[in-house]
Backbone as JSON, one array per atom type, in Angstrom:
{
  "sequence": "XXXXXXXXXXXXXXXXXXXXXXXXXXXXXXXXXXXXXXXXXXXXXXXXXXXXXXXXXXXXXXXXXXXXXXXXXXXXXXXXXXXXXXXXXXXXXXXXXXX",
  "N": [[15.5, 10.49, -46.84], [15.75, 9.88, -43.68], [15.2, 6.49, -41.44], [13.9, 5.54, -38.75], [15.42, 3.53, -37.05], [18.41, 4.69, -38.13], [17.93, 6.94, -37.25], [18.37, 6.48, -34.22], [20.51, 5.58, -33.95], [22.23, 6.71, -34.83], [22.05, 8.74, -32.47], [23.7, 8.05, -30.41], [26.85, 8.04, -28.81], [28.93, 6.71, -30.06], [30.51, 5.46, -27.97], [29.21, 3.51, -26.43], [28.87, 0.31, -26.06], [28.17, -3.03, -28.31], [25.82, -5.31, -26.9], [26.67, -7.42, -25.95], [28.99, -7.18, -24.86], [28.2, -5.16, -22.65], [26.71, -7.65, -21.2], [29.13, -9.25, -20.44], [30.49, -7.12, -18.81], [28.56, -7.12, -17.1], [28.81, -9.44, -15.92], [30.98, -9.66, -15.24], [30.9, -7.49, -12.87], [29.12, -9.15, -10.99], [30.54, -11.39, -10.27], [32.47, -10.21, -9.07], [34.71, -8.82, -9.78], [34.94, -6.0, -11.37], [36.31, -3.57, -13.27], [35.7, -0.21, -12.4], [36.25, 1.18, -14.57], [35.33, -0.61, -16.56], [32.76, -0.85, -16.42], [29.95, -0.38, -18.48], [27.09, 1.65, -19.44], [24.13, 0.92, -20.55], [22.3, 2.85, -23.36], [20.11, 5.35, -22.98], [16.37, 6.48, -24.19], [14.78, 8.75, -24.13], [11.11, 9.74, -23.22], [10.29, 12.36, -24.97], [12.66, 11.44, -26.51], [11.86, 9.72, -28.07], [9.27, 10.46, -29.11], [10.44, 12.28, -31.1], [12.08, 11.12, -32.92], [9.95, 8.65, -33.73], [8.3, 10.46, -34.68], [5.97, 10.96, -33.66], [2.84, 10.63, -31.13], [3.26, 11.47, -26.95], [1.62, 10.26, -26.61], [1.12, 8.0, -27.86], [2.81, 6.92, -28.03], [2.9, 6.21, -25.39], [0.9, 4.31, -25.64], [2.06, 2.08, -27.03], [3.49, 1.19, -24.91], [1.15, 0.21, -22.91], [0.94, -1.69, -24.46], [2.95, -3.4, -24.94], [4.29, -3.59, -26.8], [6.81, -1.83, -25.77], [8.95, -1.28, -23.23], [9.2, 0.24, -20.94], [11.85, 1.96, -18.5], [11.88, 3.01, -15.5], [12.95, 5.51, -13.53], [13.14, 6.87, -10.66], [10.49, 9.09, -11.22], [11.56, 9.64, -13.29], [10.81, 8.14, -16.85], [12.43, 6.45, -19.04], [13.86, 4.71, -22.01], [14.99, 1.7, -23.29], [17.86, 2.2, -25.73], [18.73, -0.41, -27.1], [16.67, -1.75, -27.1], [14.49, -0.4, -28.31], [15.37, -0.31, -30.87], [15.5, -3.04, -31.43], [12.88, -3.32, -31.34], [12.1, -2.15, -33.91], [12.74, -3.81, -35.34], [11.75, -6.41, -35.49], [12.0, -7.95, -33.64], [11.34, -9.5, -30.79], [12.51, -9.66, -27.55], [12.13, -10.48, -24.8], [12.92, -8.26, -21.74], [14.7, -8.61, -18.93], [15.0, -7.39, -16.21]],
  "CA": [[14.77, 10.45, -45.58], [16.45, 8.79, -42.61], [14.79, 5.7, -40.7], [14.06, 5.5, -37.14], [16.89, 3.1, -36.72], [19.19, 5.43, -38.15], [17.91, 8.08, -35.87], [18.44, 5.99, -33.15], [21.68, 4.98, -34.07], [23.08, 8.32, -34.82], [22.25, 9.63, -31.17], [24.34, 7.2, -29.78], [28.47, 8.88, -29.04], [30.14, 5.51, -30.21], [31.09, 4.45, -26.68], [28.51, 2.47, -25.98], [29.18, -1.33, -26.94], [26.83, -4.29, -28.17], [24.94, -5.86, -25.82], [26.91, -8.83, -25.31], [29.9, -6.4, -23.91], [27.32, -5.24, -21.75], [26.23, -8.81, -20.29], [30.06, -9.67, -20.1], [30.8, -6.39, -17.61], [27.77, -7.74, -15.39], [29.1, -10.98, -15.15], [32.05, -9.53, -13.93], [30.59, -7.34, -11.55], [28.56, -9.77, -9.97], [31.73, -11.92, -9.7], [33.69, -8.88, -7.93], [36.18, -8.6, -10.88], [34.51, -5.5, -12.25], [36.88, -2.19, -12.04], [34.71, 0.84, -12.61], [36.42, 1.95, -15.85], [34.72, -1.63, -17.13], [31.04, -0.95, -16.53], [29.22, 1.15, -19.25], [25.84, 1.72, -19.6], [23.25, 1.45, -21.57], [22.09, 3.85, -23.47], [18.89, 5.78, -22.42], [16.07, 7.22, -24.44], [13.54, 9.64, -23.1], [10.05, 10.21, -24.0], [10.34, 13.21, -25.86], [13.55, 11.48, -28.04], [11.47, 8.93, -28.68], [8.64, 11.28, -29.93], [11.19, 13.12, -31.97], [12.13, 9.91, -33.65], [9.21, 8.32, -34.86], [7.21, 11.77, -35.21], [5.17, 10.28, -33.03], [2.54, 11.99, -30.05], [4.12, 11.01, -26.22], [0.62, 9.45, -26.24], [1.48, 7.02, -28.73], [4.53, 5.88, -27.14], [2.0, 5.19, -24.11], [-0.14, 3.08, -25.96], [2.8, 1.19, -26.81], [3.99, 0.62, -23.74], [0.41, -0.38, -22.25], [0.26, -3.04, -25.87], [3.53, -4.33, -24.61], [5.5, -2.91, -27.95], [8.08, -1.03, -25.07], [8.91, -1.48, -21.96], [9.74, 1.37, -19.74], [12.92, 1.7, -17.59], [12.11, 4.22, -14.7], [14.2, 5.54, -12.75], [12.2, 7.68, -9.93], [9.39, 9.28, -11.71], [11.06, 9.73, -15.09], [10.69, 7.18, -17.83], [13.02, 6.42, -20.18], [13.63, 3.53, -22.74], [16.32, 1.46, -23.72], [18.21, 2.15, -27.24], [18.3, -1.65, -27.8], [15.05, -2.52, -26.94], [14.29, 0.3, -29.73], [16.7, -1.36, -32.28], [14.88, -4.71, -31.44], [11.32, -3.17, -31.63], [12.22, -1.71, -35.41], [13.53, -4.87, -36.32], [10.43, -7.07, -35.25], [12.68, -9.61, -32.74], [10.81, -9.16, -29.48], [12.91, -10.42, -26.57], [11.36, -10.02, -23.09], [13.41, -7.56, -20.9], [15.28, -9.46, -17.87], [16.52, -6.6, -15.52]],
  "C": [[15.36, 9.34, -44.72], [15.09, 7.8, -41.96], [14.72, 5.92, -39.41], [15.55, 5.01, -36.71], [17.86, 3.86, -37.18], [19.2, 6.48, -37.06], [18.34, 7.66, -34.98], [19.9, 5.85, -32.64], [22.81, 6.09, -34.13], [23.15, 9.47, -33.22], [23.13, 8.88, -30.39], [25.98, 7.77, -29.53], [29.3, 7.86, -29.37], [31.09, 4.88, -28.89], [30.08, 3.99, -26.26], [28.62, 0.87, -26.7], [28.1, -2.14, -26.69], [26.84, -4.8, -27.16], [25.55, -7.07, -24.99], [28.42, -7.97, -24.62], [29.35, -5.74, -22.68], [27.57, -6.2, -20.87], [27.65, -9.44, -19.66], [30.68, -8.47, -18.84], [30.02, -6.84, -16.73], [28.1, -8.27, -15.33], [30.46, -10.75, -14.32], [31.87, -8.77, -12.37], [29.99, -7.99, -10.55], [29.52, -11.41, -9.48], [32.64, -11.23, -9.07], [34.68, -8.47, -9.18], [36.28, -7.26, -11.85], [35.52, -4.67, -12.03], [35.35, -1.33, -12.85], [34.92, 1.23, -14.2], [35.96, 0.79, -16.87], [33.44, -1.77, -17.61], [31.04, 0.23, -17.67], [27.92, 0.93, -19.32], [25.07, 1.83, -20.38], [22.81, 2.54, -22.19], [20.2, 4.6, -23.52], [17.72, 6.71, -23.57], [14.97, 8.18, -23.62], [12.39, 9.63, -24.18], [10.07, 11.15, -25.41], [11.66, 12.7, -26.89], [12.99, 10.81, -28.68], [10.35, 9.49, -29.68], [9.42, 12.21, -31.38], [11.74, 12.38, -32.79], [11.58, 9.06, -34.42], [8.22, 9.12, -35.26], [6.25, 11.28, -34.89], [4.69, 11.33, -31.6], [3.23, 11.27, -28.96], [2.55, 10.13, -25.96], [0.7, 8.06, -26.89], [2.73, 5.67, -28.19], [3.85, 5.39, -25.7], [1.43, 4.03, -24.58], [1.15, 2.03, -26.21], [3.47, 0.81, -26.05], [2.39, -0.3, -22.83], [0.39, -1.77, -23.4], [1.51, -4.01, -25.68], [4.9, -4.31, -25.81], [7.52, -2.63, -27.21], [8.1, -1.57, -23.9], [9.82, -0.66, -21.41], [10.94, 1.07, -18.93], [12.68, 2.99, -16.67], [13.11, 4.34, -13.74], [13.8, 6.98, -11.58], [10.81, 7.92, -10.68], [9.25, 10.12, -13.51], [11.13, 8.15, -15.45], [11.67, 7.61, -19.07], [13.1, 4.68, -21.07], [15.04, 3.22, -23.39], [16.49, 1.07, -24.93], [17.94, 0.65, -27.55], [17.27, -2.13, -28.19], [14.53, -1.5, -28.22], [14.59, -0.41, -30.61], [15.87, -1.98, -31.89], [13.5, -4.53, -31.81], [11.38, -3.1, -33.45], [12.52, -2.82, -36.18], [12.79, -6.08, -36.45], [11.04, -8.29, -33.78], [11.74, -8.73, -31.26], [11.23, -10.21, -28.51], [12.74, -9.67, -25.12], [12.65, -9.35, -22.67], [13.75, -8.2, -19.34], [16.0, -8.2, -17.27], [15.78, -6.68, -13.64]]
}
């Protein structure tokens, strides 16, 4: 029986890089130095992957977002959630969200 974090980890296509390759493309973009083929993006879950992950209802995944568990990334009037912040929830480290 797989883990969440495995699940999580397995939807991922292997081009996405840790977090601190991340924070090092913003620093270049917001120094001008970025090219385009530099930036990558996080990687995004949605409601329903997240339901499909911890076999969980999409009500559930509300309550943990009103208890402070998640924290939402919208983007018009969907909601999605970011893989790390997953990884970090499963793992117990809870570091506030700076975006």
């Amino acid at each position: 029986m797989s883990s969440a974090h495995d699940d999580i980890e397995a939807m991922g296509d292997g081009l996405h890089p840790p977090s601190e390759k991340l924070l090092d493309n913003s620093r270049k973009l917001e120094a001008g130095r970025a090219q385009t083929t530099d930036l990558v993006l996080p990687r995004l879950l949605s409601t329903q992957e997240l339901c499909a992950v911890f076999r969980r209802s999409s009500r559930t995944i509300r309550q943990w977002c009103r208890g402070g568990k998640l924290t939402p990334v919208r983007v018009g009037r969907a909601v999605f959630f970011r893989a790390d912040a997953v990884l970090r929830m499963i793992s117990g480290t809870r570091t506030p969200e700076k975006e």
